[in-house]
C-alpha positions in Angstrom: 0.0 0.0 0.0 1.1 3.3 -0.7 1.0 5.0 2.3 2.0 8.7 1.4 -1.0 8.5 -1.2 -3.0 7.9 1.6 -1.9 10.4 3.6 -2.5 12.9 1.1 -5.8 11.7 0.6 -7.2 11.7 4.2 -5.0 15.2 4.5 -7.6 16.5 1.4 -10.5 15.2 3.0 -9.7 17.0 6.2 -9.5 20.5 4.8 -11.8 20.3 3.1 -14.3 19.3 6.0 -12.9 22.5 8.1 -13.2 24.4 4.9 -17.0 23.6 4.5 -17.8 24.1 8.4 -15.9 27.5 8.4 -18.2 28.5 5.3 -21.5 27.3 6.9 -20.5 28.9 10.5 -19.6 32.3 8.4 -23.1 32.0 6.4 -25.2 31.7 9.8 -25.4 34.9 12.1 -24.8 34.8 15.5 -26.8 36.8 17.3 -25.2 37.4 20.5 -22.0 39.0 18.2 -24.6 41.2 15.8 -27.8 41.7 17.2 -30.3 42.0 14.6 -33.0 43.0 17.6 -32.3 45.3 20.1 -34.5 45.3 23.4 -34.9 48.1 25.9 -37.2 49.2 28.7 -39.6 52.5 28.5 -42.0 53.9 31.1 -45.3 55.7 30.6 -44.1 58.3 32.9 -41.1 60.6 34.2 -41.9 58.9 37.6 -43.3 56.6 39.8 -46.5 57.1 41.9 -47.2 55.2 44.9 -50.4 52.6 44.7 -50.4 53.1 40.9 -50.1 50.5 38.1 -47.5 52.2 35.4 -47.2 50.8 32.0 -43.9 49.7 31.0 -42.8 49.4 27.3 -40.5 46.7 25.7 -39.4 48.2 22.9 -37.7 46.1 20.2 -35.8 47.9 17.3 -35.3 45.4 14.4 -32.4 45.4 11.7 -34.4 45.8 8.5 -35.5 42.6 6.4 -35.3 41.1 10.5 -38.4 40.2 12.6 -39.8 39.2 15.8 -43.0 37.3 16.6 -46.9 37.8 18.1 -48.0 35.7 20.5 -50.1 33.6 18.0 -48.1 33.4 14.9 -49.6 30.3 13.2 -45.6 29.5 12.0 -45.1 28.4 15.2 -41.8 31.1 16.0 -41.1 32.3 19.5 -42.8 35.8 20.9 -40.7 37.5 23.2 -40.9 36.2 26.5 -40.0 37.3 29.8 -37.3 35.1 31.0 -36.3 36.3 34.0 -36.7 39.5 36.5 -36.0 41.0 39.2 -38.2 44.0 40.9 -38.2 46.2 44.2 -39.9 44.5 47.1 -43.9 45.1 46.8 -43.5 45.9 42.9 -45.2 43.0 40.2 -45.7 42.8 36.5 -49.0 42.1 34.9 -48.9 39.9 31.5 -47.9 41.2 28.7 -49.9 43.4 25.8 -49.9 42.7 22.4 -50.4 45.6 19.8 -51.6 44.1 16.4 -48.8 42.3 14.2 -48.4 42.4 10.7 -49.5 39.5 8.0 -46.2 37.6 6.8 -45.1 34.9 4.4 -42.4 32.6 4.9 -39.9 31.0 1.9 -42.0 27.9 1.5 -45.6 29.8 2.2 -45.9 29.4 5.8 -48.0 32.1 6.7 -47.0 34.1 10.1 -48.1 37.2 12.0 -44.4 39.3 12.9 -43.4 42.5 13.8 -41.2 44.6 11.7 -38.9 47.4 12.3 -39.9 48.5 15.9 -42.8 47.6 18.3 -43.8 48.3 22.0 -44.8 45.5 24.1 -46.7 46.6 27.0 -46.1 45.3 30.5 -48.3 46.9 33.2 -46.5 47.1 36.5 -47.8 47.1 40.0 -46.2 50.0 42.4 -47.0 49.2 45.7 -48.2 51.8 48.1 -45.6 51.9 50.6 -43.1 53.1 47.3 -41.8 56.5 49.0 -41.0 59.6 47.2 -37.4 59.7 46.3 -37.0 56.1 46.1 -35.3 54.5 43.1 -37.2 51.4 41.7 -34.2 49.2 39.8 -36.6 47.1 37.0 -34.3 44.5 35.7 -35.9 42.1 32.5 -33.8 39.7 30.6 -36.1 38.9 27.6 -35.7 35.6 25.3 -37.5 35.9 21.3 -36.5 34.2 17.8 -35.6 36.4 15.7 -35.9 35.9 11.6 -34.9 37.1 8.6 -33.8 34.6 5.7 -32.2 32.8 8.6 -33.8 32.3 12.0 -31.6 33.2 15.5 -32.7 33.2 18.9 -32.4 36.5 20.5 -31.9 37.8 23.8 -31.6 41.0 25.8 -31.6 42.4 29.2 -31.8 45.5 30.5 -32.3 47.8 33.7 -34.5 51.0 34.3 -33.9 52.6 37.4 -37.0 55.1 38.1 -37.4 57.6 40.6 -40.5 57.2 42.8 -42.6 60.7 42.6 -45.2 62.2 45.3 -48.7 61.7 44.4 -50.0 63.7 41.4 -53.0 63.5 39.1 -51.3 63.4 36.2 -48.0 62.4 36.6 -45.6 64.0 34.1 -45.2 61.9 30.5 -41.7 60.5 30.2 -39.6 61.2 26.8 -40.8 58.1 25.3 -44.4 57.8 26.5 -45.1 59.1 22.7 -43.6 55.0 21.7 -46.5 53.7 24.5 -49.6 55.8 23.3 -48.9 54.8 19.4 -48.6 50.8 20.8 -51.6 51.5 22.9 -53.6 52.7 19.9 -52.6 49.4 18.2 -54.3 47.2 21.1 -57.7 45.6 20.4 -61.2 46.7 21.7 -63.4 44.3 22.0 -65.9 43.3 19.0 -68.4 45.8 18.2 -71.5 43.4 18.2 -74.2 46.2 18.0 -72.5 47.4 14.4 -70.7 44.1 13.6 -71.4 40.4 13.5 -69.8 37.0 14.1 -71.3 33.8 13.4 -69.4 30.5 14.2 -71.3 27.5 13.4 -69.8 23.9 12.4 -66.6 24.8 12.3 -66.9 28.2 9.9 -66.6 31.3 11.1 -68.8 34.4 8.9 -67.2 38.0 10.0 -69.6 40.9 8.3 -68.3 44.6 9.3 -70.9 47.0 7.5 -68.7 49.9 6.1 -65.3 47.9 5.7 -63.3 47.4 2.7 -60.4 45.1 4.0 -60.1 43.1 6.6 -57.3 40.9 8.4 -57.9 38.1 10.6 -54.7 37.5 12.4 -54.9 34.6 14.6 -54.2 34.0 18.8 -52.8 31.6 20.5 -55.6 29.5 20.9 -57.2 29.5 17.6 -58.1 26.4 15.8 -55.9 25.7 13.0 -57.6 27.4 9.6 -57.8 26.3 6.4 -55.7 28.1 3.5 -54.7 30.5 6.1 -52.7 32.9 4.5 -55.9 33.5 1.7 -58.5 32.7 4.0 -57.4 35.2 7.3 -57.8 38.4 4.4 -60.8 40.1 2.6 -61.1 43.3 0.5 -64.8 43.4 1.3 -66.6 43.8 4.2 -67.7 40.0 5.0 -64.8 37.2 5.7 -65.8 33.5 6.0 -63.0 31.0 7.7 -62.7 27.6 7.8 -61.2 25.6 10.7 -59.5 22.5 10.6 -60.3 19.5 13.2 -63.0 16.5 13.6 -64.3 18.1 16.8 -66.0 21.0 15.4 -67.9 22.4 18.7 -64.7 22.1 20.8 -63.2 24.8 17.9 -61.6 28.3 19.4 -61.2 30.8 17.1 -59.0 33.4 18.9 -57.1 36.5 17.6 -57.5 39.9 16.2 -59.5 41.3 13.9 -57.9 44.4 11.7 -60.6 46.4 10.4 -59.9 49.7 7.1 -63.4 51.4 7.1 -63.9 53.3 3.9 -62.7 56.4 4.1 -60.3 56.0 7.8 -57.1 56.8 7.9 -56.6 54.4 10.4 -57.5 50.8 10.5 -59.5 49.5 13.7 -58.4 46.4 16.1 -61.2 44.5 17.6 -61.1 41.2 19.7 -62.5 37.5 18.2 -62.7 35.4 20.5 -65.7 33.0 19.6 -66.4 29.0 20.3 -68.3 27.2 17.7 -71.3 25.5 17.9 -72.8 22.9 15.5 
């Protein structure tokens, strides 16, 4: 046997093994050395008042062509999630608040509901009455997320606002970026407005009518029942919308989500709440 020919062989093979794992280790991004998502905490307010909840924001600031996730993308990616905290004795978080997401498709059709280039989370936040003025509250959040683009990272940040606690006031001075909190908070959902709207889910089909609308997005919760054609089905450019959920147990079906409503002649579209069993 010729052993220097198979030395040079196995010496080939080698590099180019380390060669192909540099390339795909290159060709993935890491996002712990480039974020592609940056989180930080917000407050409503400039401070604190004692026996008060105060609405924090998680702000996320996204690279563009990056996302993050709602709470009920049907893709299955990971919301942001509170991982871990760590508050002031007497101080608690509420859960957290979900302005309307965007529709998305996926390389391979896989229909989503993302965020894109910045959103506010809200996060309500208990301040306990015994809070004195002059305090300093220390709110510390690590946060965990996936975050996509044409690849898909998991993401993480932490961060610490210290606030100062204030003396009772009716209204509390705004902080710099309360203006980030009020345009999230306009994005939350209302609930349905049966006297002008209606909703009718029977054997497993859901029939939305909204009187006045000329588009409308379904996008779906957390506990929705799985539609059919989804990415068709969960958008209308009329005023009725008709979906069809998946599943042999049709009155068990949930559907859950949000409901984005463009009235003719709004500048704004409308967020309503669905949230609707079905009954056969």
């Amino acid at each position: 046997m010729n052993h220097s020919l198979v030395a040079a062989v196995l010496a080939g093979t080698a590099l180019s093994l380390l060669s192909a794992f540099a390339q795909s280790q290159s060709a993935a991004p890491e996002s712990k050395d480039r974020p592609h998502v940056k989180f930080r905490i917000i407050s409503e307010h400039a401070e604190l008042t004692p026996g008060t909840t105060e609405t924090l924001g998680l702000v996320f600031t996204m690279e563009p062509h990056w996302h993050v996730y709602y709470k009920g993308a049907p893709g299955g990616g990971n919301p942001p999630s509170i991982e871990k905290s760590d508050l002031p004795k007497g101080y608690s978080l509420g859960e957290i608040q979900w302005p309307a997401p965007k529709r998305f498709v996926a390389p391979g059709g896989i229909y989503d509901s993302v965020y894109e280039e910045e959103v506010t989370l809200l996060l309500p936040m208990t301040v306990p009455a015994s809070a004195k003025p002059g305090d300093k509250a220390k709110i510390r959040l690590k946060l965990g997320w996936l975050e996509c683009s044409d690849v898909c990272v998991f993401g993480a940040g932490e961060d610490t606002a210290t606030l100062a606690v204030g003396a009772e006031a009716d209204k509390p001075a705004r902080s710099a970026d309360a203006g980030k909190i009020e345009k999230s908070r306009s994005l939350m959902p209302r609930p349905f407005p049966t006297d002008t709207a209606s909703l009718e889910f029977r054997d497993g089909v859901l029939a939305i009518q909204v009187p006045g609308a000329e588009r409308l997005e379904f996008y779906p919760g957390p506990e929705c029942a799985d539609i059919k054609e989804v990415w068709e089905a969960t958008l209308s450019k009329s005023e009725t919308m008709t979906l069809k959920f998946e599943g042999a147990n049709k009155d068990q079906m949930v559907a859950d989500g949000i409901l984005g409503v463009w009235l003719k002649g709004a500048a704004q579209p409308s967020y309503y709440t669905v949230k609707k069993r079905s009954s056969t």
